[in-house]
PDB file of N, CA, C and O in Angstrom:
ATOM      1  N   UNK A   1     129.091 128.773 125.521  1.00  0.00           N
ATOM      2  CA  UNK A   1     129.658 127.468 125.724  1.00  0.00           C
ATOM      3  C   UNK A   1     128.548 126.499 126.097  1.00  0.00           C
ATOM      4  O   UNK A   1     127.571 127.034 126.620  1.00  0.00           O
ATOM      5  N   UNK A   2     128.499 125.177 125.932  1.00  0.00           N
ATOM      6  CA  UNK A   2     128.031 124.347 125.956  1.00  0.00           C
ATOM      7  C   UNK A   2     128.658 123.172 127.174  1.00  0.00           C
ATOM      8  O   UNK A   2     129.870 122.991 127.294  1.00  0.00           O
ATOM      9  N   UNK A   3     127.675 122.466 127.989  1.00  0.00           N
ATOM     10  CA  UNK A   3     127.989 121.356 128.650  1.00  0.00           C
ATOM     11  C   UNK A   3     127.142 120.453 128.333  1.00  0.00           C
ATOM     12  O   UNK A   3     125.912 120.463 128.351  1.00  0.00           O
ATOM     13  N   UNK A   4     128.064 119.486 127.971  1.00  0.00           N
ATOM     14  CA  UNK A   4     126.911 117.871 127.133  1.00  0.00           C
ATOM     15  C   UNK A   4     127.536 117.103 128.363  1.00  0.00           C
ATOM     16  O   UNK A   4     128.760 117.064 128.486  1.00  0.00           O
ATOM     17  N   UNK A   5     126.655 116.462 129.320  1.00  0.00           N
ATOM     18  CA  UNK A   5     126.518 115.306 129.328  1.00  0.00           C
ATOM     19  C   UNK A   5     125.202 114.083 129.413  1.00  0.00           C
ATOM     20  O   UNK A   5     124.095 114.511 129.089  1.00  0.00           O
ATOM     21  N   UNK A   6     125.253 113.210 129.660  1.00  0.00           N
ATOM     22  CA  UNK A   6     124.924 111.967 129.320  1.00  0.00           C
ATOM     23  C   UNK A   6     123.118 112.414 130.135  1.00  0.00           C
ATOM     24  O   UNK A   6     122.875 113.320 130.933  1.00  0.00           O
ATOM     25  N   UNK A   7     122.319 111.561 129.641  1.00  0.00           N
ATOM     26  CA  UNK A   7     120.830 111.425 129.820  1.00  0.00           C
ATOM     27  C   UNK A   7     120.470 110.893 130.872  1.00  0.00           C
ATOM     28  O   UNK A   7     120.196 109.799 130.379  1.00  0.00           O
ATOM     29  N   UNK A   8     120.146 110.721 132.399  1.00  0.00           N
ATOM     30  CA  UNK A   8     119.954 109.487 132.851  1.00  0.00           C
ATOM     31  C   UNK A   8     118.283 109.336 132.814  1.00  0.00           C
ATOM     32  O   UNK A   8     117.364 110.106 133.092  1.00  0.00           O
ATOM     33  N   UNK A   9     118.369 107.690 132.239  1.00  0.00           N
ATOM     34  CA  UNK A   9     117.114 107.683 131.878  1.00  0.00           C
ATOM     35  C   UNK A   9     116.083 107.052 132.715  1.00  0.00           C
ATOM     36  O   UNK A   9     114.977 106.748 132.271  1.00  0.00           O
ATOM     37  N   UNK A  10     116.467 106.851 133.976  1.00  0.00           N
ATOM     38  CA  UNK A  10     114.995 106.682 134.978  1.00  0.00           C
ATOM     39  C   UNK A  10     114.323 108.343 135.125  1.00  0.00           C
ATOM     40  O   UNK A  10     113.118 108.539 134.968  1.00  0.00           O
ATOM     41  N   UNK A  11     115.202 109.356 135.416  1.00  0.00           N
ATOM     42  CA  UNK A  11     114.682 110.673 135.281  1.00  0.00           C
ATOM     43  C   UNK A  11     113.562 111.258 134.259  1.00  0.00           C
ATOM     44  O   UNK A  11     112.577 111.963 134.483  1.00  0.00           O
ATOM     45  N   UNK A  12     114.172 110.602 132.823  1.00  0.00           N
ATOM     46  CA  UNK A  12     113.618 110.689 131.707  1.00  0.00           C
ATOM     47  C   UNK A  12     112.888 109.100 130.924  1.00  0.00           C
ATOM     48  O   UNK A  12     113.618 108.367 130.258  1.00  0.00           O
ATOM     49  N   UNK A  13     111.876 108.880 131.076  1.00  0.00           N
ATOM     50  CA  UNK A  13     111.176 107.773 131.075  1.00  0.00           C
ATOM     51  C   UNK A  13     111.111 107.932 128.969  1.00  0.00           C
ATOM     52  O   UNK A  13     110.901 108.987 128.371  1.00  0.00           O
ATOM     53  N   UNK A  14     111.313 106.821 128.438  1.00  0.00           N
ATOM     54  CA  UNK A  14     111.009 106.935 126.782  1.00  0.00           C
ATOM     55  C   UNK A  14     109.615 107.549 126.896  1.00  0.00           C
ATOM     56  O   UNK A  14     108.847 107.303 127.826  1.00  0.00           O
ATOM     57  N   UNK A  15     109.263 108.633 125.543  1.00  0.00           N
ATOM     58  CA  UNK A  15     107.570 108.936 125.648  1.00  0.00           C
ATOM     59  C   UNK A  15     107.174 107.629 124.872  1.00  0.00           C
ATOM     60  O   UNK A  15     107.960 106.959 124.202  1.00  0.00           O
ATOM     61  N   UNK A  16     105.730 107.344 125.076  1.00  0.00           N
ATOM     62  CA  UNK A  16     105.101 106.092 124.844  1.00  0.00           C
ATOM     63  C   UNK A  16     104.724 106.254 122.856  1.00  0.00           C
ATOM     64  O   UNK A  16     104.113 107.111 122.217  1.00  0.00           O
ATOM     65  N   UNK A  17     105.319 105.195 122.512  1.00  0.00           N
ATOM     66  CA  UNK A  17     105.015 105.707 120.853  1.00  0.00           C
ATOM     67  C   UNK A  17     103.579 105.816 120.329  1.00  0.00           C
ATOM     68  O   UNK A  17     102.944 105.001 120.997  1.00  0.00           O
ATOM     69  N   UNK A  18     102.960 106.268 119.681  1.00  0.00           N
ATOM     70  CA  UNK A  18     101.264 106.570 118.940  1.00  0.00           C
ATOM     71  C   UNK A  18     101.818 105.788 118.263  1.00  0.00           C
ATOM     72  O   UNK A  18     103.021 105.527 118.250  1.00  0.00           O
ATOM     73  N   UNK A  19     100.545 105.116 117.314  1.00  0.00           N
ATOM     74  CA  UNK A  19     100.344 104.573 116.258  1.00  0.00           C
ATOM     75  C   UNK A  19      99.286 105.351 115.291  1.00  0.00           C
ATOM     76  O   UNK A  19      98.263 105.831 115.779  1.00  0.00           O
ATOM     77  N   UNK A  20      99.502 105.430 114.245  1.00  0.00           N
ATOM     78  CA  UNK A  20      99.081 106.733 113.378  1.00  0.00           C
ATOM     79  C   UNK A  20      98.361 105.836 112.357  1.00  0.00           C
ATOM     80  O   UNK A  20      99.033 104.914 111.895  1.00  0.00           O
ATOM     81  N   UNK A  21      96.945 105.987 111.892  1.00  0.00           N
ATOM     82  CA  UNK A  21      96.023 105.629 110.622  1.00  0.00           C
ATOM     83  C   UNK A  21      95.048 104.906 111.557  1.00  0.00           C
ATOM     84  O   UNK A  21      95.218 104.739 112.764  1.00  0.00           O
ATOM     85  N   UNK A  22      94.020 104.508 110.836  1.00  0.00           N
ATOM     86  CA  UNK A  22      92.821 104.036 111.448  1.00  0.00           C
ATOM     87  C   UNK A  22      92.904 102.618 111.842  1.00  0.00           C
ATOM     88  O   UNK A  22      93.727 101.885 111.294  1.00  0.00           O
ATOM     89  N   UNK A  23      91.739 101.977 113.178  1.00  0.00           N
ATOM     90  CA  UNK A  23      91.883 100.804 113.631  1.00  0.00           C
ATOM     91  C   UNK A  23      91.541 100.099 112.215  1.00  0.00           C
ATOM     92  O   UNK A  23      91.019 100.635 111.238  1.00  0.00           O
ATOM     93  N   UNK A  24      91.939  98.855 112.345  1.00  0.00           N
ATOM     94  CA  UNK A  24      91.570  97.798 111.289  1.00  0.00           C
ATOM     95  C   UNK A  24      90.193  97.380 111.024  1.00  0.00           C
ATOM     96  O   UNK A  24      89.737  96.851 110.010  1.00  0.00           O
ATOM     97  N   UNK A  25      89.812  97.596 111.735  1.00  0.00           N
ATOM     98  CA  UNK A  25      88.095  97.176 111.657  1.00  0.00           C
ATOM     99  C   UNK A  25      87.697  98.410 110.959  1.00  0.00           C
ATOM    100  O   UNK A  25      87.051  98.190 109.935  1.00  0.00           O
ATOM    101  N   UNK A  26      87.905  99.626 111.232  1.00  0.00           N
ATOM    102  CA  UNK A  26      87.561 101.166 110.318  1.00  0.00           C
ATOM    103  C   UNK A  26      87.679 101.266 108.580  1.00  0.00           C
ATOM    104  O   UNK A  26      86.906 101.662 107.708  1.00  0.00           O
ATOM    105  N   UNK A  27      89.018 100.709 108.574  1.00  0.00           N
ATOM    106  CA  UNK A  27      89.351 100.883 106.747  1.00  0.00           C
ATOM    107  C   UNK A  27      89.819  99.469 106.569  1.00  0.00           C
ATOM    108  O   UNK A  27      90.400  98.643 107.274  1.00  0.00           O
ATOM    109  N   UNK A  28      89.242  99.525 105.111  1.00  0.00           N
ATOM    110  CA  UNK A  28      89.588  97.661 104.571  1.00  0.00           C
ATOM    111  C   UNK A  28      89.911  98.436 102.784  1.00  0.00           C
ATOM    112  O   UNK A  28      89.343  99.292 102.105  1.00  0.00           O
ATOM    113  N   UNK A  29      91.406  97.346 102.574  1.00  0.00           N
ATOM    114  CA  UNK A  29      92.024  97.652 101.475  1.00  0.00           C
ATOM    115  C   UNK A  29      91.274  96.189 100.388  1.00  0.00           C
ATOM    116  O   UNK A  29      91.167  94.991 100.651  1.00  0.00           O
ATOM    117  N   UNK A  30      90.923  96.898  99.287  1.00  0.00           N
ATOM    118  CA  UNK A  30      90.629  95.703  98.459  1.00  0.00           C
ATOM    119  C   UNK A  30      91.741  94.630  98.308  1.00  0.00           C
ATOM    120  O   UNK A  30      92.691  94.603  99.091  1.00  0.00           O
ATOM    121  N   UNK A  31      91.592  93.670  97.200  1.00  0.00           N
ATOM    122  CA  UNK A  31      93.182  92.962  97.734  1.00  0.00           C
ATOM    123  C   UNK A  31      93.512  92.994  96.308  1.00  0.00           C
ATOM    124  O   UNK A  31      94.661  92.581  96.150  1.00  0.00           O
ATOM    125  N   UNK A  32      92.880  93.365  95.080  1.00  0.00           N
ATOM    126  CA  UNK A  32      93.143  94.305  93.783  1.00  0.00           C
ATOM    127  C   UNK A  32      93.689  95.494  94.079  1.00  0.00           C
ATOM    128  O   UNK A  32      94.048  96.053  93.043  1.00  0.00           O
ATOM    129  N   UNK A  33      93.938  96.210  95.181  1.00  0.00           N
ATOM    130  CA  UNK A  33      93.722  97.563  95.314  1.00  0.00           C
ATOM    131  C   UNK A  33      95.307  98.020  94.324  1.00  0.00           C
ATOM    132  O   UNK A  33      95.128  99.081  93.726  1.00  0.00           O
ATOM    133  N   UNK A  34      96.599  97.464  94.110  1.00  0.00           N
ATOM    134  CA  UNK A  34      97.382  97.852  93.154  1.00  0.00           C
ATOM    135  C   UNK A  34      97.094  97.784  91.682  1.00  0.00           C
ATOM    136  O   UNK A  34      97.868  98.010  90.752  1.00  0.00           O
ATOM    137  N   UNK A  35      95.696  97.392  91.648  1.00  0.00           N
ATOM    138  CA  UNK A  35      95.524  97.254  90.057  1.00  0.00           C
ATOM    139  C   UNK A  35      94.514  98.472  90.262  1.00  0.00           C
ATOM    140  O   UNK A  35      94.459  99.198  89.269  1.00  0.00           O
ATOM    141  N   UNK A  36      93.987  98.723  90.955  1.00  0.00           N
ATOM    142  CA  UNK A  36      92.853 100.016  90.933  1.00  0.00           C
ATOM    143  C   UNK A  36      93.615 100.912  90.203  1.00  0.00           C
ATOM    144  O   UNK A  36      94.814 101.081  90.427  1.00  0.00           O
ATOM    145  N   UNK A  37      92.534 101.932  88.706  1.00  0.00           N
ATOM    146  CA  UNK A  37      93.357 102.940  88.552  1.00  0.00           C
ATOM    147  C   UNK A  37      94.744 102.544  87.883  1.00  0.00           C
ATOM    148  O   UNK A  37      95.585 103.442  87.912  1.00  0.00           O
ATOM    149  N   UNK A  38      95.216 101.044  87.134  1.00  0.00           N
ATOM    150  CA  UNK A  38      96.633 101.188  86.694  1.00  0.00           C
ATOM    151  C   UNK A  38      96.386 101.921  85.156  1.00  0.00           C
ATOM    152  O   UNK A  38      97.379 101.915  84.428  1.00  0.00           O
ATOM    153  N   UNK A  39      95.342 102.447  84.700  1.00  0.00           N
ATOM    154  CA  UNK A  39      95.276 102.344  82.662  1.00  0.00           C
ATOM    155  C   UNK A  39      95.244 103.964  83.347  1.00  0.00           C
ATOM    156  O   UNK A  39      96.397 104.397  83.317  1.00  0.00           O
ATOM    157  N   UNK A  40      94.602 104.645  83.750  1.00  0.00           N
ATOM    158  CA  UNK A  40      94.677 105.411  84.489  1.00  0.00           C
ATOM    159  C   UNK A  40      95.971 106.161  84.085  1.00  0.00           C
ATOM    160  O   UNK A  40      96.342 106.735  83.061  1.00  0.00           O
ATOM    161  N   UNK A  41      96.540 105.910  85.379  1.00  0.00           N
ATOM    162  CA  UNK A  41      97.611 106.264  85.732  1.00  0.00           C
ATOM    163  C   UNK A  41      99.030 105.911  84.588  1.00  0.00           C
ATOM    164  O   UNK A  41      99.960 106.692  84.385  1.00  0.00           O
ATOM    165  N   UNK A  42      98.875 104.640  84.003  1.00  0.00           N
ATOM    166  CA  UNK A  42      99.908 104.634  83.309  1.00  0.00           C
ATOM    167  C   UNK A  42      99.994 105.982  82.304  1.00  0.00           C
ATOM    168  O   UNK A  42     100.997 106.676  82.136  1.00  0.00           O
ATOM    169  N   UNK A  43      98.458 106.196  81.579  1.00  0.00           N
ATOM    170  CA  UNK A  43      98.535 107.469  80.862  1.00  0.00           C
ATOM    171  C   UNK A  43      98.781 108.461  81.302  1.00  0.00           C
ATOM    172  O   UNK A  43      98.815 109.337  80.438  1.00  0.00           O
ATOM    173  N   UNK A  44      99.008 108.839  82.394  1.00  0.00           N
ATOM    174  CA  UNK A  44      99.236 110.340  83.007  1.00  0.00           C
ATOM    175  C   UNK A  44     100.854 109.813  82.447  1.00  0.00           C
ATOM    176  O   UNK A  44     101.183 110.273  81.353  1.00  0.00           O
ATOM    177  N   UNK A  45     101.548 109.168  82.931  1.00  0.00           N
ATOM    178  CA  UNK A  45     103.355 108.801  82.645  1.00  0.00           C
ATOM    179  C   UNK A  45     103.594 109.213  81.370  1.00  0.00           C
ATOM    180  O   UNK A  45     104.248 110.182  80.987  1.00  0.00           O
ATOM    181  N   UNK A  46     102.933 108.291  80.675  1.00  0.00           N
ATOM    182  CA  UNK A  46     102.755 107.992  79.437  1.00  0.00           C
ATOM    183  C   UNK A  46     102.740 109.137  78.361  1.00  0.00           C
ATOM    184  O   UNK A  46     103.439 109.279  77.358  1.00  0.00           O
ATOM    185  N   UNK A  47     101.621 109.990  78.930  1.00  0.00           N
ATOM    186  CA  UNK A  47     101.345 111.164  78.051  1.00  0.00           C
ATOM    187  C   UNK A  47     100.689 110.686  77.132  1.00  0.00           C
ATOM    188  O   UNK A  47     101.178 110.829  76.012  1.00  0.00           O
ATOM    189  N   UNK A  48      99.442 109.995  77.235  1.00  0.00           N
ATOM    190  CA  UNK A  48      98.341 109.641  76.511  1.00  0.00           C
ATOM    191  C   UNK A  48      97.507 110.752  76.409  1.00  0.00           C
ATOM    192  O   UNK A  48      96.444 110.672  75.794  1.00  0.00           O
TER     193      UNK A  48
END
């Protein structure tokens, strides 16, 4: 058997969220970067 009740949440504090991928100053996206690779890639679809 099971007993559910309720959370109290000063007991249980939220955990603090991460932020996941590199600082901004680390990696820089071209601003072409959706055209990088499109002739590419269309032929893989394609079956060129």
């Amino acid at each position: 058997m099971v007993r559910v009740i309720p959370l109290d949440d000063s007991t249980n504090p939220a955990p603090q969220r991460r932020r996941v991928g590199l600082p901004e100053w680390q990696c820089q996206v071209p601003d072409h970067f959706d055209e990088l690779a499109f002739a590419e890639i269309a032929d893989l679809f394609e079956g060129v």
